[in-house]
BALO-538718 format. One record per residue (C-alpha): x, y, z negated. Coordinates in nm, 4 decimals. Last residue first. Layout:
BALO-538718
<<X; Y; Z>>
...
//
This chain:
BALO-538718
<<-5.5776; 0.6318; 0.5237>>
<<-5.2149; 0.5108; 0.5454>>
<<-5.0545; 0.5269; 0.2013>>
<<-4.8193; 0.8234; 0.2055>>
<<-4.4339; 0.7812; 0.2594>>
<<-4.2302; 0.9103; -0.0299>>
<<-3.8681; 1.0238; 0.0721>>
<<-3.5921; 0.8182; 0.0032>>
<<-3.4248; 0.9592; -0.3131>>
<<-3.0909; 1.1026; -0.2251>>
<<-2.7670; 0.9030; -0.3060>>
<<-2.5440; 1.1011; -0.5937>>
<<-2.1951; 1.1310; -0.3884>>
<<-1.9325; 0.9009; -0.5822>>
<<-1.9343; 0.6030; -0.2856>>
<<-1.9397; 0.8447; 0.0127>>
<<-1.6434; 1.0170; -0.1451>>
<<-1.4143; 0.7664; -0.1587>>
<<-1.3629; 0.6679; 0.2086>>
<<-1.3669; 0.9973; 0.3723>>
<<-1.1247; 1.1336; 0.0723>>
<<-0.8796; 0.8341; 0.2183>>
<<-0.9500; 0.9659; 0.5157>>
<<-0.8155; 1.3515; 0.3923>>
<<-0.5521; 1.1782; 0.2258>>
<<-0.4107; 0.9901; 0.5084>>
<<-0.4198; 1.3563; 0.6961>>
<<-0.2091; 1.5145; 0.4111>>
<<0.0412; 1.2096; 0.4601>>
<<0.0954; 1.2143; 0.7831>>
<<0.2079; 1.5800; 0.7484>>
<<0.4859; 1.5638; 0.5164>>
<<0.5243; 1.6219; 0.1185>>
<<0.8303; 1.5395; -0.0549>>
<<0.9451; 1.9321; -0.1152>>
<<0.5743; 1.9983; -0.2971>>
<<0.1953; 1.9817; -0.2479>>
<<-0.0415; 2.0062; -0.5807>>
<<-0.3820; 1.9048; -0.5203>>
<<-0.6468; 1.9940; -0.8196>>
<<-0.9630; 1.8239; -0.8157>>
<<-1.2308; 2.0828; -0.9584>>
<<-1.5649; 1.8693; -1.0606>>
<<-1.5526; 1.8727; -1.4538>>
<<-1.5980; 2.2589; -1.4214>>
<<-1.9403; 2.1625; -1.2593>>
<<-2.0908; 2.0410; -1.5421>>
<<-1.9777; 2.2624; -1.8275>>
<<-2.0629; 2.5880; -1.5858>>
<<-1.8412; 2.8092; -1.4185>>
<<-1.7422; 3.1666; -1.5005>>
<<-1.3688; 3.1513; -1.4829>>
<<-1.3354; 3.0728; -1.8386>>
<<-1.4757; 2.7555; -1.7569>>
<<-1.2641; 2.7145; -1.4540>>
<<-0.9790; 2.7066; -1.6884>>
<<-1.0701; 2.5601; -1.9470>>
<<-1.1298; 2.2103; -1.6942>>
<<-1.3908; 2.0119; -1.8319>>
<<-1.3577; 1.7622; -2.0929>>
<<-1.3159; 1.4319; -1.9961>>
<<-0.9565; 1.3826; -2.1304>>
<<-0.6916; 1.2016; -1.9211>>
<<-0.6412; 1.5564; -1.7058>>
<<-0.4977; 1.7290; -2.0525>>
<<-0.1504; 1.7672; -2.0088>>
<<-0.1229; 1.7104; -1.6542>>
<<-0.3190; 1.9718; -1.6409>>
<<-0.6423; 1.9894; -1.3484>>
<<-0.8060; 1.6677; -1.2361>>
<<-0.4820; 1.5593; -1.0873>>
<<-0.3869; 1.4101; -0.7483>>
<<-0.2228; 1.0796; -0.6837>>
<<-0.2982; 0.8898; -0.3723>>
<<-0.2284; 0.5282; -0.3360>>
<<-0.5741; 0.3811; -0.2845>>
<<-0.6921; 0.2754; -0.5806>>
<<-0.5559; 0.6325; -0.6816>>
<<-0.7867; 0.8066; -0.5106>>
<<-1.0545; 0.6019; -0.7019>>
<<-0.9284; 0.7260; -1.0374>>
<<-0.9388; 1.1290; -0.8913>>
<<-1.2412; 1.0779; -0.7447>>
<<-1.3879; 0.8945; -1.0827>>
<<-1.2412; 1.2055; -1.2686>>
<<-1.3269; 1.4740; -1.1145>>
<<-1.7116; 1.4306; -1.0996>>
<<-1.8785; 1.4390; -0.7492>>
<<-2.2041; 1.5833; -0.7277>>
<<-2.1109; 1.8635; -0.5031>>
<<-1.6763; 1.8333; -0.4115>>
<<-1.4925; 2.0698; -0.6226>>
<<-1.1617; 2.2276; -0.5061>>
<<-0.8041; 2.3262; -0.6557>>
<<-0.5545; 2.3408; -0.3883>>
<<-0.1957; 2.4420; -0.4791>>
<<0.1458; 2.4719; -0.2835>>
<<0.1245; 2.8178; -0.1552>>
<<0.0572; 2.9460; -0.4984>>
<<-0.2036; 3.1989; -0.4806>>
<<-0.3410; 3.5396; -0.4041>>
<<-0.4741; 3.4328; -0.1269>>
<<-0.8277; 3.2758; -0.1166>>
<<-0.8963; 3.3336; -0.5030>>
<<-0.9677; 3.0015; -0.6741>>
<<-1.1712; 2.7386; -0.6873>>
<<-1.2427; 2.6040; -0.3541>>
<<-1.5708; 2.4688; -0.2849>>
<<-1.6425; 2.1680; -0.0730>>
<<-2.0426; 2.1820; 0.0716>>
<<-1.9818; 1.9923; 0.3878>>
<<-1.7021; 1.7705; 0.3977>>
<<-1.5148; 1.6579; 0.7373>>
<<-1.4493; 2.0651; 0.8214>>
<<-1.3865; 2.2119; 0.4989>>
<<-1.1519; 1.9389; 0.3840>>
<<-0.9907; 1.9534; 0.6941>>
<<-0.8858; 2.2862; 0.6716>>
<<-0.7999; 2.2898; 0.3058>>
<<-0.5858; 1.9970; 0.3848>>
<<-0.3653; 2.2169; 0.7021>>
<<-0.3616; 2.4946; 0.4521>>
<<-0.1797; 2.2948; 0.2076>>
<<0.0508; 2.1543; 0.4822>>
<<0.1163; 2.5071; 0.5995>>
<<0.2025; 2.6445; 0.2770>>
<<0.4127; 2.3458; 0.1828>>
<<0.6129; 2.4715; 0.5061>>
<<0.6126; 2.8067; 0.4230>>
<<0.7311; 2.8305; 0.0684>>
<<0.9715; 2.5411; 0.2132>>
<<1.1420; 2.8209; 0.3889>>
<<1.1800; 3.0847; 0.1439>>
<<1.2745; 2.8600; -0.1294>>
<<1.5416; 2.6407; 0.0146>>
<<1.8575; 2.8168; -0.0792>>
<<1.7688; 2.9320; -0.4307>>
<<1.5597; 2.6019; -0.5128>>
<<1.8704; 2.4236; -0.4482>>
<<2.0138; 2.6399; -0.7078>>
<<1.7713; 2.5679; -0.8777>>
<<1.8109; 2.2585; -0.8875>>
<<2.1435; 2.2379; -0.9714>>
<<2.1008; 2.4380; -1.2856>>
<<1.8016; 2.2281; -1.3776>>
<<2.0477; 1.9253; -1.3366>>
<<2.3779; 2.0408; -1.5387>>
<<2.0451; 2.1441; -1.8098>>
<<1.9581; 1.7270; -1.8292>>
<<2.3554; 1.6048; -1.8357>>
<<2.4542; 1.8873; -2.1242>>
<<2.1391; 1.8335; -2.3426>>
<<2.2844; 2.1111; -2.5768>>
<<2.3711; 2.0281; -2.9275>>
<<2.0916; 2.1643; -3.1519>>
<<2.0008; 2.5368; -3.2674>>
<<1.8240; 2.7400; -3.0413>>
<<1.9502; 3.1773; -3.0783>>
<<2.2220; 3.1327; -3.2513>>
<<2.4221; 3.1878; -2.9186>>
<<2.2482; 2.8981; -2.7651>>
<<2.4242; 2.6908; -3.0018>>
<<2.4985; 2.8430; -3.3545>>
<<2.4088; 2.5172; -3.5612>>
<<2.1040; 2.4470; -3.8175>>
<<1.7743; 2.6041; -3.6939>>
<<1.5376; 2.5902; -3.4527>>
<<1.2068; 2.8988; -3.4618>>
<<1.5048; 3.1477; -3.4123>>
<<1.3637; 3.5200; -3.4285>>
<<1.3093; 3.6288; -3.0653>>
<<1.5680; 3.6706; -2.7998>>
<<1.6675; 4.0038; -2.7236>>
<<1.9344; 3.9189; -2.4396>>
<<1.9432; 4.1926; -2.2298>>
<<1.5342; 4.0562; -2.1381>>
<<1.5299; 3.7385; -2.2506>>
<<1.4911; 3.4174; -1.9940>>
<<1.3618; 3.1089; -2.1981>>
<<1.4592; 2.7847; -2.0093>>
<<1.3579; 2.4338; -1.9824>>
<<1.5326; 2.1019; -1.9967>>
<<1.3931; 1.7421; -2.0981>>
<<1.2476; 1.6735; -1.8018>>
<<1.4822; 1.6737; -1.4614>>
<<1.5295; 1.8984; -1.1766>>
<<1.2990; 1.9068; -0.8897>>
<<1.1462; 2.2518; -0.9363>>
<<0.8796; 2.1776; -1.2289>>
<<1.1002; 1.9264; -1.3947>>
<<1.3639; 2.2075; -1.5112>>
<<1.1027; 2.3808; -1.7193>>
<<1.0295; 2.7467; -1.7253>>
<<0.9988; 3.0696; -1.9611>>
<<1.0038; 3.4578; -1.9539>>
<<1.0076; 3.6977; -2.1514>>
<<1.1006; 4.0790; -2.1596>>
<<0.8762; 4.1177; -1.8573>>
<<0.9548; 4.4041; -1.5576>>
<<0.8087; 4.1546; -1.2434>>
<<1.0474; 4.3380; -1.0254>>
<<1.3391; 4.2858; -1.2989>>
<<1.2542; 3.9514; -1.3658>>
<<1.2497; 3.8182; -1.0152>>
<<1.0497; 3.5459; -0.9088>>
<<1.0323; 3.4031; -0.5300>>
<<0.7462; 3.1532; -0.5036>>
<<0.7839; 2.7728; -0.5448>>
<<1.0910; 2.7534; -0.7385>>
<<0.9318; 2.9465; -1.0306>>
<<0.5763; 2.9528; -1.0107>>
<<0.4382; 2.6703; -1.2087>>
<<0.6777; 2.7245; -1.5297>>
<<0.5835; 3.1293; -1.5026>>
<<0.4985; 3.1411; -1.8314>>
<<0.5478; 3.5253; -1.8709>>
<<0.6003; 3.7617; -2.1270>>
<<0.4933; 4.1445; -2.2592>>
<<0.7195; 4.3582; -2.5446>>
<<0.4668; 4.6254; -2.6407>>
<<0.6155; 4.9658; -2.6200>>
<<0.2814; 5.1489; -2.5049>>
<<0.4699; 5.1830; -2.1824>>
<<0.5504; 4.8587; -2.2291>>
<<0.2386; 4.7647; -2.1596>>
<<0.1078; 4.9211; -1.8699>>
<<0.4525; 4.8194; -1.6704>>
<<0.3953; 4.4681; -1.7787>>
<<0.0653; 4.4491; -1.6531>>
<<0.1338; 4.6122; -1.3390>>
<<0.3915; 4.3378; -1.2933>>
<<0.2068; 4.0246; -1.3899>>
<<-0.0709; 4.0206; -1.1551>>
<<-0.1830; 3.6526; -1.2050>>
<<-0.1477; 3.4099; -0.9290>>
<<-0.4091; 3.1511; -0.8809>>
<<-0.2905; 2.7809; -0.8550>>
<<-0.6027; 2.6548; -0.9537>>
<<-0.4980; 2.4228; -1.2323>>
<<-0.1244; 2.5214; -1.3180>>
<<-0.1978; 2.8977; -1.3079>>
<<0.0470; 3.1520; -1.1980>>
<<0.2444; 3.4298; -1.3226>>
<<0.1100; 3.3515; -1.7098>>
<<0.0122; 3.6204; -1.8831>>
<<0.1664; 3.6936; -2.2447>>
<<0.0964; 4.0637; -2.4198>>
<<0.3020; 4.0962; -2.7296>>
<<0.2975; 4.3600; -3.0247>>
<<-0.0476; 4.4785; -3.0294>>
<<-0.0970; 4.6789; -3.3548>>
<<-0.2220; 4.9771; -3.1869>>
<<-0.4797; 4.7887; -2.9926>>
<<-0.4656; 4.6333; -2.6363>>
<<-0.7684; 4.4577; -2.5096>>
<<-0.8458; 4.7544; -2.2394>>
<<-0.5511; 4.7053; -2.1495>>
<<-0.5909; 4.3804; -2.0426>>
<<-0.8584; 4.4082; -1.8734>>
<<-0.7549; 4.6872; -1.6594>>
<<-0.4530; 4.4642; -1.5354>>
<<-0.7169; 4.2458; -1.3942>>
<<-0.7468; 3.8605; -1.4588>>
<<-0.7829; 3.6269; -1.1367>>
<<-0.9442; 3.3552; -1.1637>>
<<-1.1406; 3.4257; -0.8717>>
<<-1.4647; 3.4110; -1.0569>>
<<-1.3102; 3.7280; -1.2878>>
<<-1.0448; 3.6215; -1.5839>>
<<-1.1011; 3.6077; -1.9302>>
<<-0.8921; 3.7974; -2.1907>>
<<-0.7863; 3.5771; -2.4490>>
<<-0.7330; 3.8243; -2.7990>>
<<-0.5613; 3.7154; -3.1091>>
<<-0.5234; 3.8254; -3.4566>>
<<-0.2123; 3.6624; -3.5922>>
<<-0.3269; 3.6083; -4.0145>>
<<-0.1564; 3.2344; -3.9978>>
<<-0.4609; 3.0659; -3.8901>>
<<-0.4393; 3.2883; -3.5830>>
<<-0.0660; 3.1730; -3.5472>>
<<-0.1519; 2.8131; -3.4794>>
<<-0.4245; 2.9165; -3.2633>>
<<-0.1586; 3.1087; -3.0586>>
<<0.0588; 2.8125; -3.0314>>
<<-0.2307; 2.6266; -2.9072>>
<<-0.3081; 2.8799; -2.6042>>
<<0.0345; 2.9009; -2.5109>>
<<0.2033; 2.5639; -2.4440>>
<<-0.1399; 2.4947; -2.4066>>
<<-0.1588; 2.6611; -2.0334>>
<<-0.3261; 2.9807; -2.0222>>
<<-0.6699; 3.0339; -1.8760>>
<<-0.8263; 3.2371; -2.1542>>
<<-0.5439; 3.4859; -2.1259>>
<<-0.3284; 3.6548; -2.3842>>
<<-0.3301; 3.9616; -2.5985>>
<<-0.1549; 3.9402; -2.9337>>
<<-0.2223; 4.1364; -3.2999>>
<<-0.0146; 4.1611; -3.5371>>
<<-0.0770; 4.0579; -3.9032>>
<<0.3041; 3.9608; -3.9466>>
<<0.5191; 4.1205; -3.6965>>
<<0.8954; 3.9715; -3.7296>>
<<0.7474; 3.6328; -3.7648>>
<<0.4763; 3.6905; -3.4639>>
<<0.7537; 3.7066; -3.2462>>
<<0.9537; 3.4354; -3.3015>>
<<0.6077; 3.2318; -3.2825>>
<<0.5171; 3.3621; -2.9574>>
<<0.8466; 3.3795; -2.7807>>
<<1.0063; 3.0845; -2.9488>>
<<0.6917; 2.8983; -2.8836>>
<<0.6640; 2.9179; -2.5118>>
<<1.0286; 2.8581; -2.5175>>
<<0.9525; 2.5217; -2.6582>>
<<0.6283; 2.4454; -2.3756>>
<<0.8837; 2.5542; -2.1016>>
<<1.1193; 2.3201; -2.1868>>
<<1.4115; 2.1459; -2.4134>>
<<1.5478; 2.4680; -2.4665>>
<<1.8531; 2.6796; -2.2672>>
<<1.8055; 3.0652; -2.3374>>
<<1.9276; 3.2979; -2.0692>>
<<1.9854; 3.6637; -2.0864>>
<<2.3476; 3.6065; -2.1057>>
<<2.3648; 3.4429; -1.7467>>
<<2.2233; 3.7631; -1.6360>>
<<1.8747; 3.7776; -1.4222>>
<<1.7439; 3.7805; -1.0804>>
<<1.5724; 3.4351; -1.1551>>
<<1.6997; 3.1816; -0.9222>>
<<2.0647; 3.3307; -0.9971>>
<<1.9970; 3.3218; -1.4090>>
<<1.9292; 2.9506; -1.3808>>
<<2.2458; 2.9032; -1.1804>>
<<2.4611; 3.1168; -1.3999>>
<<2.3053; 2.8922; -1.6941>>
<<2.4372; 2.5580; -1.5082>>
<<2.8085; 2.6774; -1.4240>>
<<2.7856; 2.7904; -1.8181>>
<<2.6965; 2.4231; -1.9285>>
<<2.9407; 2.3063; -1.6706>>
<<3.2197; 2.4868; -1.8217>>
<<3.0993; 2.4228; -2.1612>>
<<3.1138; 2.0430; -2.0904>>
<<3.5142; 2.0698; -1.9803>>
<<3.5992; 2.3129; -2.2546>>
<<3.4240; 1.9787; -2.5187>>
<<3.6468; 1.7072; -2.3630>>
<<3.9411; 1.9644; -2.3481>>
<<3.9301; 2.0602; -2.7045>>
<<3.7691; 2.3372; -2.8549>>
<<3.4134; 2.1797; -2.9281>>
<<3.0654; 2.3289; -2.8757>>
<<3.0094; 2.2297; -2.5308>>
<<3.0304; 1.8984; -2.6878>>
<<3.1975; 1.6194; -2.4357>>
<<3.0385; 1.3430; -2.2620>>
<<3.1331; 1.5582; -1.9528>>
<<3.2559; 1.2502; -1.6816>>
<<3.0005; 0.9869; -1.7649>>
<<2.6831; 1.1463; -1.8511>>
<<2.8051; 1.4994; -1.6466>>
<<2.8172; 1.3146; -1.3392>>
<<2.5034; 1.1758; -1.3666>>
<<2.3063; 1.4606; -1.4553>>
<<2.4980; 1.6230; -1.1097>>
<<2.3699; 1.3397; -0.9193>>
<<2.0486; 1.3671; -1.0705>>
<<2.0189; 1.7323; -0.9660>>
<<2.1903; 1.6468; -0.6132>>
<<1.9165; 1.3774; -0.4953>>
<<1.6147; 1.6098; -0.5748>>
<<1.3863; 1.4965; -0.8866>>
<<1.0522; 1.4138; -0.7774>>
<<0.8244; 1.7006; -0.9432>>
<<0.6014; 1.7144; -1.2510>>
<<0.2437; 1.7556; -1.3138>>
<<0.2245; 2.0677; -1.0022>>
<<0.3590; 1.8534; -0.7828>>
<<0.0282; 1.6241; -0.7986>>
<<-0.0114; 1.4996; -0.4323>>
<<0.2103; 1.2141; -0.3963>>
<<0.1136; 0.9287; -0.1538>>
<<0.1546; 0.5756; -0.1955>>
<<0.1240; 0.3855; 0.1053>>
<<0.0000; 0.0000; 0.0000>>
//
């Protein structure tokens, strides 16, 4: 059976050189970036090859760069690093952040953190004006992701920032799904913050970055050694960050032409989903999006049995988060967006990335052609009248 892989936005295939360079570094850097000698020089000169790559993708200085063990870590050094220096603040965030986000902040409500989630419009798309209009005088942090995991929908992150920190509030960004996929530069966007994982641009799990703006990192939320710069305690995960630098600096070289590519392969399923099945929705403004992301509901079909049947048949896509598609909740994201319970258990989210080809779009459009006509409700045959 063909397996096809539609769900790039859960986690990517890692590219050839990122787990070549892991490799290397298992068996020829076993050393402690933290130790003098020449095992431990040799690992620090990869670790710093590997944060000059990060800070490359990202327009930023190698200093400004935190390594963590991922996006949802850095998530919480911002918030929660934050929050200690401003007890009983007050933070403005999104309804449709990821959990990285959305749990740390409930963590810090219970902790006297008042916090506001500013929903977006039917487009998923939240407005600069709304957020302002959520900011008090003890807001200390805005965070607004630079573009959703489930739709794909991409937030507009600079005119926020600049509205912000005018009022001197420090603002971040998860931009975890947009980095490698769409160019990102921190000094365009203007955040102090901003975080993303290694396994979200072909590099591997286990590494993820936290970008601080002339490095002002927030109050340490690990502690024990001065790794990091004091800023993350814990020996580095040499092998796993040697990777995330490598990728993106494949990212670097790639990005503007793959950006296309995916982008006609997504728009090549969108077509065909429109024209073989009447009624298809898309969730999620028309352009300002990812060019990799499809999020769609199909009428009477729930996510989940599509999504389980697809697979059947070799084709993995996602009914919205990796981190929460297992659960049959509906999406929070397209219920903040305005949609009902019933039908925000219907978005099916395809996620295209550098593995993705043609042939395989089209075998999932008649593998759709197959499923679908088995999770449609069947219409009632109409009533015939008794002859006379």
């Amino acid at each position: 059976m063909q397996r096809i892989y539609l769900d790039h936005n859960a986690t990517t295939p890692p590219a050839a050189e990122a787990l070549a360079e892991q490799a290397a570094c298992q068996t020829e850097a076993f050393g402690n970036p933290s130790s003098l000698h020449w095992a431990g020089q040799d690992a620090r000169l990869r670790l710093d090859r590997a944060r000059q790559q990060v800070a490359a993708l990202l327009g930023a200085q190698p200093e400004e760069i935190v390594f963590t063990s991922g996006a949802t870590e850095a998530d919480n050094l911002v918030l929660q690093g934050l929050a200690a220096a401003h007890p009983g603040g007050h933070i403005v965030t999104t309804a449709i952040e990821h959990q990285g986000v959305l749990a740390t902040c409930r963590q810090l409500e219970a902790r006297g953190i008042r916090v506001t989630r500013v929903r977006p419009g039917a487009d998923g798309v939240v407005t600069p004006e709304a957020v302002v209009a959520a900011l008090t005088a003890d807001t200390f942090l805005v965070s607004v992701m630079l573009a959703n995991n489930d739709t794909g929908v991409l937030q507009p992150v600079r005119p926020i920032a600049i509205l912000a920190r005018a009022r001197g509030i420090a603002v971040h960004t998860d931009a975890t799904q947009a980095v490698g996929k769409i160019p990102v530069d921190v000094r365009e966007l203007g955040v102090d913050y901003l975080t993303l994982s290694a396994h979200k641009l072909r590099g591997p799990k286990g590494a993820g970055a936290l970008f601080c703006r002339d490095g002002r990192a927030p109050i340490p939320q690990i502690l024990g050694g001065g790794q990091e710069s004091g800023h993350r305690a814990g020996t580095e995960n040499l092998p796993a960050l040697a990777g995330f630098g490598r990728a993106c600096a494949l990212a670097q070289a790639t990005l503007a032409a793959e950006a296309v590519r995916v982008g006609d392969l997504r728009d090549r399923l969108e077509a065909g989903l429109h024209a073989h099945f009447p009624g298809v929705r898309r969730n999620g403004h028309p352009e300002q999006r990812l060019p990799n992301t499809l999020n769609v509901s199909f009428p009477g079909v729930a996510a989940l049995p599509l999504v389980l049947n697809l697979d059947l048949l070799g084709i993995a896509v996602s009914a919205g988060s990796a981190c929460s598609s297992g659960s049959t909740e509906p999406s929070h994201v397209l219920l903040a967006m305005g949609q009902s319970p019933e039908d925000a258990r219907r978005g099916v989210r395809f996620s295209l990335g550098a593995t993705t080809t043609a042939a395989e779009v089209d075998a999932a459009l008649a593998a759709l052609a197959q499923v679908l006509p088995r999770l449609q409700p069947r219409r009632a045959a109409p009533t015939v009248p008794p002859p006379p």
